[in-house]
Structure formats: C-alpha cells, structure tokens
Steps between C-alpha positions, in 0.01 A plus 500: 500500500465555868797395764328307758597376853545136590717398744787608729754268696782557692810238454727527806877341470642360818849406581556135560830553611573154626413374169637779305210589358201738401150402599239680338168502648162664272217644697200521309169744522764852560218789461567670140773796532649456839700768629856461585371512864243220491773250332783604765247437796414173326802349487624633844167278596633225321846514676379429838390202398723394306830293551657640193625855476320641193781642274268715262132526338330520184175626413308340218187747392332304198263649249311390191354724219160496432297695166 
C-alpha cells in the first residue's frame, strides 16, 4: 500500500471575547505540506480582515492509502 495525498486545510480559532467564545473558521484547498512559514503568513492575512483575534491554528494534511 502506497500513502497518498488528498487534502490539506487549515482550521483557525478566533476569540469571541464578547461572547466568550472560540470561533473556528476551516479554509479549504491549503497546498500539501505547507511550511511553518506559508501557514503563519496565512493567517497574519486572515487577521487583517478579520474582526476576531485568531487565538491559534491547526493544520489538517489528509491522506488515503492506495495498493
């Protein structure tokens, strides 16, 4: 069996503090193996636009196995 790429996302958690709350956002179509770089450029992107203050990110790399 063969590991095989497909899909990445990255899940960013905001802070709803008015609420009290986490608000986790997914961003789909993340290039596979990101560097540390790419994601921590991404979400600084995503925090100027943003209302929230992001509190921390996850990356989700998904594979299947084929024969």
């Amino acid at each position: 069996m063969q590991k095989e790429w497909t899909e990445s996302r990255v899940g960013i958690y905001f802070e709803d503090l008015e609420n009290e709350k986490l608000v986790r956002r997914s961003f789909n179509g993340v290039i596979q193996s990101p560097t540390d770089e790419q994601v921590t450029q991404f979400v600084q992107a995503i925090d100027v636009v943003s209302d929230l203050p992001s509190s921390h990110t996850i990356l989700v790399e998904e594979y299947r196995y084929v024969d």
